[in-house]
N, C-alpha and C positions, 0 to 999 in steps of 0.2 A: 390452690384452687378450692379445696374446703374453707377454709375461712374464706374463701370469695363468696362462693353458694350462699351460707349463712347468712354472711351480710347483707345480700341480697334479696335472699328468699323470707327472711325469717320476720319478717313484720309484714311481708309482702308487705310488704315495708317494714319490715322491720332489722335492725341493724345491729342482732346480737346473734345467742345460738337459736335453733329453731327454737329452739322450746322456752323464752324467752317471750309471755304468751300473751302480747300485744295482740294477737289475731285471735280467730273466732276459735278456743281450742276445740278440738284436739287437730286444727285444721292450720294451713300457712297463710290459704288468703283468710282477711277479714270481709264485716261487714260494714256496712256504712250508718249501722247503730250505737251512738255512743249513750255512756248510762246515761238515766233519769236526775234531771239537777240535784246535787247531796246524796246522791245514792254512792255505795265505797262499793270495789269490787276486792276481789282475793283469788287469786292463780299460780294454781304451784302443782307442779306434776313430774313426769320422768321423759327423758329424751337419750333415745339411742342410736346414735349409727352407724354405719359399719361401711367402710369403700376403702377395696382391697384388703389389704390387712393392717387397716387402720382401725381400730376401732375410738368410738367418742361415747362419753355418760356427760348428760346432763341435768341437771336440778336448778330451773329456772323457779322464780318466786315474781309474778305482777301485782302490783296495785295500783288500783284506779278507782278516782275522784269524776263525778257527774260537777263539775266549778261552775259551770253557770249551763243553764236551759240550749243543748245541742250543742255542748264541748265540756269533751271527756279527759283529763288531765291521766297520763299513765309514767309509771317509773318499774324497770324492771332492773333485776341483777340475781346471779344464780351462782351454783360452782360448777365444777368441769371435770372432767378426767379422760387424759386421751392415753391410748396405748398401741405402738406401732410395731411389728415386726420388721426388722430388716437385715439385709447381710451385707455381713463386715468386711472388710480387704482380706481378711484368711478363708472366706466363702462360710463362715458360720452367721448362723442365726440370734441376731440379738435383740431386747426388745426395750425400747427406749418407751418410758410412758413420763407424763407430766400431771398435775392437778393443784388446783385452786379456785379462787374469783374469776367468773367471766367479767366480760364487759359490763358496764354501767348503759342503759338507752334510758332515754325520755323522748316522750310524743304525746302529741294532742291530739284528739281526732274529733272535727270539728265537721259538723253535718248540715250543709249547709242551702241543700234541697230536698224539702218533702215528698214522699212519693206521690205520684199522679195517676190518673186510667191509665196511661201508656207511658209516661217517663219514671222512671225507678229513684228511688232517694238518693241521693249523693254526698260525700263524704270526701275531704284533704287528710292525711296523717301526716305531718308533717315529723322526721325522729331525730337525735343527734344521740350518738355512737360517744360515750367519754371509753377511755384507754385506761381501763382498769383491771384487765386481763395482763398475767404476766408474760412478755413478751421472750424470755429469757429461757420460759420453758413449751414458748410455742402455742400458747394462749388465745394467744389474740396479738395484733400487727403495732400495739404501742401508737396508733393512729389516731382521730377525731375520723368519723366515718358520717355523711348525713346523705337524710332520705327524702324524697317526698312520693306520697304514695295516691291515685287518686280511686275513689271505692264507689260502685254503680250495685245496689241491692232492689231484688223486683223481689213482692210476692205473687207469685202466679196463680196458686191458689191457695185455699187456709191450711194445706198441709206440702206445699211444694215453695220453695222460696230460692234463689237463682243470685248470685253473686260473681262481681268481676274486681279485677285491680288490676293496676297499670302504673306500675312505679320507675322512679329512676335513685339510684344512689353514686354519690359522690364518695369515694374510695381515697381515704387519706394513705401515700404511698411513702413506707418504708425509707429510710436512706437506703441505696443501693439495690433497691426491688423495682421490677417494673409490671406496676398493675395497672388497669384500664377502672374505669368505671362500668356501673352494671345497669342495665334494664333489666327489670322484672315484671311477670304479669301471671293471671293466671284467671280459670273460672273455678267458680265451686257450685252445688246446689246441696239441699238440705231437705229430707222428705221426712213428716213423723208421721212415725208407721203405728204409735197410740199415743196416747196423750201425754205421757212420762217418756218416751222413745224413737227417738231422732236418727235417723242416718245419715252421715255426711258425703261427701264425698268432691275431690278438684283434682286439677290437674293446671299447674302452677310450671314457669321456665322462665331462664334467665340467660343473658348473654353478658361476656365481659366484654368489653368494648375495644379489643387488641383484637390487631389479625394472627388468625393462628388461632383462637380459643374456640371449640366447642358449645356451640348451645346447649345446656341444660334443660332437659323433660322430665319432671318428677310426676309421678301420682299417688292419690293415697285417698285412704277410705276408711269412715270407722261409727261410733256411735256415742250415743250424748243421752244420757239417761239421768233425767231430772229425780232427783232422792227425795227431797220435800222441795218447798218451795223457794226457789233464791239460791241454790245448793246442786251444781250438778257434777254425775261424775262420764268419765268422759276416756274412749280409749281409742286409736288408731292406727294402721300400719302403712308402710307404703316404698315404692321400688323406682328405679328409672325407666322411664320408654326409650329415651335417647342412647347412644353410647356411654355417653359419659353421665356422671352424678353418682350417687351413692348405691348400691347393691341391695343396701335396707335400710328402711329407718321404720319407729316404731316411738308411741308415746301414751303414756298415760297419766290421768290427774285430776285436777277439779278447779271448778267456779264455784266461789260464795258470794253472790251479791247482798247486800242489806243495807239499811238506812238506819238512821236515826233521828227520830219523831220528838217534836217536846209537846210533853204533856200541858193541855190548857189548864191555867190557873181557876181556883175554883173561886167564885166573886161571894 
């Protein structure tokens, strides 16, 4: 079921680990802003979590490409490290961990309604999941995994801005496992409380599509503190409301957005 969450939640559409950071960091949902055409982006931070006595580390790394005017080209991959406790058939306690390459995703997220007095901007993220996680150590499901995600962003006023997503992913299933596919959604909103300093904050859930499985309710909340311009850095934390999901998770990291301009010839 953790790797189901992930899958899931983590592009709010996204189809790697959370931190994996197709979304708006330090956040799960996105927004419905893709870069400026030829602008590059850079995202790379820390992801932790913790459900039961499972613990997960992750070092997700994104880049993204502004390809043409309102479609945002992204390619993410990270490494991993899980560490479990559990007990053996003599009743002692042993602790199995694994580490490597996460998954490989690619997505585009293509904006394909501007905002209006009353209708919010709109956005498809469309992502596919390659199986580049080692399955042998419990990685990742050795699967093709794909997502579609659709993203509704309002500004409500020049320091409150309001965000939604409503995805579905298609869960490539194991020989000999039986997984459903996922619905995910969630809101978020964004308040700058100065002009360098953002608070975030959503509340994001997911269902596997099998009877018997638990809805997922996660929340989480944090801040986004622009350093110079193009450059922020960015931290959050967050727990489940529901019964089920993770106990903690926690993230920190950064956005470098920039371009590159050519200089006009001199005549």
């Amino acid at each position: 079921m953790k790797q189901r969450l992930k899958a899931g939640l983590l592009a709010a559409g996204l189809l790697s680990t959370a931190a994996v950071s197709f979304a708006a960091r330090p956040l799960i949902i996105d927004d419905a802003d893709p870069l400026d055409f030829q602008k590059c982006k850079i995202e790379a931070g820390g992801w932790y979590e913790k459900n039961g006595s499972c613990h997960n580390w992750d070092w997700p790394i994104g880049l993204g490409y502004g390809l043409v005017p309102s479609l945002e080209l992204n390619l993410g991959l990270g490494g991993t490290f899980q560490q479990q406790t559990e007990i053996d058939e003599n009743g002692c306690e042993c602790i199995n961990s694994g580490n490597g390459l996460g998954d490989l995703t690619l997505n585009t997220k293509w904006q394909f309604l501007e905002e209006m007095t009353w209708i919010p901007r709109q956005a498809i993220v469309p992502t596919i999941k390659f199986p580049t996680a080692d399955k042998n150590k419990g990685l990742g499901s050795g699967e093709f995994d794909y997502d579609v995600t659709w993203i509704a962003s309002k500004s409500f006023t020049e320091k409150v801005g309001g965000h939604l997503n409503v995805g579905y992913s298609f869960i490539g299933e194991p020989s000999g496992e039986d997984v459903g596919d996922i619905i995910h959604y969630g809101v978020a909103l964004d308040y700058r409380i100065v002009d360098p300093l953002q608070w975030v904050g959503e509340i994001y859930a997911e269902k596997e599509l099998m009877s018997g499985t638990d809805n997922i309710i996660m929340c989480n909340t944090g801040l986004r503190w622009i350093l110079i311009e193009g450059f922020t850095l960015d931290a959050a934390a967050g727990s489940h409301i529901s019964s089920a999901g993770p106990d903690l998770t926690a993230t920190a990291g950064l956005t470098w957005e920039f371009g590159f301009t050519k200089k006009e010839e001199k005549r």
